[in-house]
Structure formats: structure tokens, C-alpha cells
N, C-alpha and C positions, 0 to 999 in steps of 0.2 A: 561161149568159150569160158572156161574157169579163168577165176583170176590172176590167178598166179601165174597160169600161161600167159595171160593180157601183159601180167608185169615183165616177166621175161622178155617178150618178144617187146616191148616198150625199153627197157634197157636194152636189150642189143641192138636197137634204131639208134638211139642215144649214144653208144661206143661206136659202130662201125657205120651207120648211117643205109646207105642201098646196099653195101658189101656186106653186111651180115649174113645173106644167107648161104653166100660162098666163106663162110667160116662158120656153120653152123656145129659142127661136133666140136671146135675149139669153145665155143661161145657156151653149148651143152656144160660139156667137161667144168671151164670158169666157176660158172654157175650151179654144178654139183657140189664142188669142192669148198668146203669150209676154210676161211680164213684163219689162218695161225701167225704167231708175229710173238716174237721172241722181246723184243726191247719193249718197255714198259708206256713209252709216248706213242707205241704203233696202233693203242688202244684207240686213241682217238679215229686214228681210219679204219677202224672196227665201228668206232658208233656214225660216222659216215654213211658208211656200205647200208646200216640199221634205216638208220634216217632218208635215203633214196626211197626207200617202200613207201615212206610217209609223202613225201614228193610227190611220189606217183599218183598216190592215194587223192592229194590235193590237185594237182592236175588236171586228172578224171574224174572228179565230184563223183568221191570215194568216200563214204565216211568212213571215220577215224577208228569204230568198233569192228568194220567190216575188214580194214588193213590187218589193223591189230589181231583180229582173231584168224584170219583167214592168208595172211603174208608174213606176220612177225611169229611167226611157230618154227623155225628153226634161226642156227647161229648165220650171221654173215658168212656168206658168199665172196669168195678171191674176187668173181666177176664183181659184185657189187663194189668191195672195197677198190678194185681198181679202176671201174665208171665213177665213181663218189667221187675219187682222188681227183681224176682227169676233169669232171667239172667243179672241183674245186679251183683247178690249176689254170682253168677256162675261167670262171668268173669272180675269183675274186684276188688273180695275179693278173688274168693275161685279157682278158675282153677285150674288143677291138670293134666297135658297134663299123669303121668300115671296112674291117676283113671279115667279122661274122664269127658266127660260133667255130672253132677249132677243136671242143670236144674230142671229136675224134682221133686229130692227129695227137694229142696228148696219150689216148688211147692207145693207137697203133704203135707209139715209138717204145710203153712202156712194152707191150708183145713183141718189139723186135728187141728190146735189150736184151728179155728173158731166152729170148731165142727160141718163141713158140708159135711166130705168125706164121703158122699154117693153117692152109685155106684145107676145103674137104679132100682135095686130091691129092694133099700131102702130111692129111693127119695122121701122125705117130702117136696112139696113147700114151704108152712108154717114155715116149722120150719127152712128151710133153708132161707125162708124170715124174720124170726127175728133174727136170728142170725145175718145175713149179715148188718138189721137196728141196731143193735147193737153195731156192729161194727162199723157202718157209725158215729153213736152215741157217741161214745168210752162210750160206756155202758158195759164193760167190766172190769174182774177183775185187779185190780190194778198190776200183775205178769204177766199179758197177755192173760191170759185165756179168749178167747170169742173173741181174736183180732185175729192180724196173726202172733204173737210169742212169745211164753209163755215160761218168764224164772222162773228157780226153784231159782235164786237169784239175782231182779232184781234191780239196780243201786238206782232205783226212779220208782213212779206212772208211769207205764208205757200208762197211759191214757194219759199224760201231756207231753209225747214226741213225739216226729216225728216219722212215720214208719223208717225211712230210720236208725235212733241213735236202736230202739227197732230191728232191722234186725241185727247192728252191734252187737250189744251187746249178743244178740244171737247166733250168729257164736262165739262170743268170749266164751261164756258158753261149746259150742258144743266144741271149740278146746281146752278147760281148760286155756283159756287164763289169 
């Protein structure tokens, strides 16, 4: 198997766990789709999504010539940068050595803000394509709705801040912080 398929199908374990492959054309799609980010601190979950391939690479006793030339040839992936975030958001806010990796659900809540958790038997390219420009857009509700983290009482415009402040702030919701 080429690598980049090994890395794929290794990322989509990593987001949706056994359910990946009842979301396989969403997960496809993700992962075609080049990350765009309009505010200037979203750069950094661009070098994230970058640095997941490297991950990988160490993981699987990859070396680091074989990622680079053969994984790092195109720009960040949505898929990437929103796996990247969610194990950000997993270990180094939320780790819980006895609840276990949550990954996932970090995952799936940010596809249910955007309103794209559709499995195969409900994928809408379309409408999964305007949502995602949407998002690229922050043409989303002011509370998060339509982004990747919708609070019921959010600080500010959550259009006008950085994913990384809208993820904190969220967990902070979730814990009653």
C-alpha cells in the first residue's frame, strides 16, 4: 500500500476510530480539501495539520526523508488541521489517563457544529461543500454555529477569533469552567 494511503487511512482511525468507514466519502472529501484560514494566528493550525504527517512518520519508523518527500508535497488538509486540533485539544488541555483518549469526540463535535456529520448514506457533496466554504469564510454564526465550535455563551464574535481561543473556550463551556 502507498504511503500516503497508510497515512490516510491512519488519520481517519485516529478521528473517528471503528466509525471511519461509515464516513468514508466525508473523511475522502476532508482530506482532498486544502485548508484556508483567513485570521492570521489560524496559521498555526495549518503547521499542526503539516506536522501530523511527521507524527505519522515517527510512529511507523518512517524516516523523515521518505515523509518529507513522499507526504509533505502538498498544502494542509481541513482533515489534517481538524485531526491535529482535536489531538491537540486531547493532550495537551484535556487527557484523562482514566477516561482515555477522547480524540475522537473532539472530532466528531467539531463535524457536528459545522453540520457535516454525514455518514455514507447521507453524504451531500454540496452541501458539505458550502458549509466547509463557510467555514473557510467565517461566514458563520456569531456563537459558532456553522464553524468548528459552537458555544451556548460565547465570550465574543466568535468569527473574529482564532480557532485555537474558540476550541479553548469551548472546552471551558463543556467543563463549566
Amino acid at each position: 500500500m502507498e504511503l500516503s494511503e497508510r497515512y490516510y487511512r491512519w488519520i481517519c482511525r485516529v478521528a473517528m476510530e471503528h466509525e471511519a468507514d461509515e464516513y468514508s466519502q466525508l473523511l475522502r472529501y476532508l482530506f482532498t480539501k486544502d485548508y484556508r484560514y483567513t485570521h492570521p494566528r489560524d496559521a498555526n493550525r495549518e503547521s499542526d495539520g503539516i506536522d501530523l504527517r511527521y507524527r505519522f512518520g515517527y510512529l511507523h519508523g518512517i524516516a523523515l526523508p521518505e515523509v518529507t518527500c513522499e507526504l509533505d508535497d502538498k498544502p494542509c488538509s481541513l482533515l489534517e488541521m481538524m485531526v491535529a486540533l482535536a489531538i491537540r485539544c486531547e493532550e495537551n488541555i484535556m487527557r484523562s489517563f482514566d477516561i482515555g483518549d477522547r480524540t475522537h469526540i473532539w472530532f466528531t463535535n467539531m463535524l457536528d457544529s459545522l453540520g457535516i456529520a454525514q455518514n455514507d448514506h447521507k453524504f451531500n457533496r454540496e452541501e458539505v461543500d458550502q458549509a466547509v466554504e463557510n467555514f473557510f469564510n467565517r461566514n458563520y454564526a456569531p456563537n459558532g454555529k456553522g464553524g468548528l465550535f459552537c458555544l451556548k455563551h460565547p465570550y465574543e464574535d466568535l468569527r473574529k477569533v482564532e480557532i485555537w481561543d474558540q476550541a479553548m473556550w469551548w472546552i471551558d463551556e463543556r467543563l463549566n469552567i
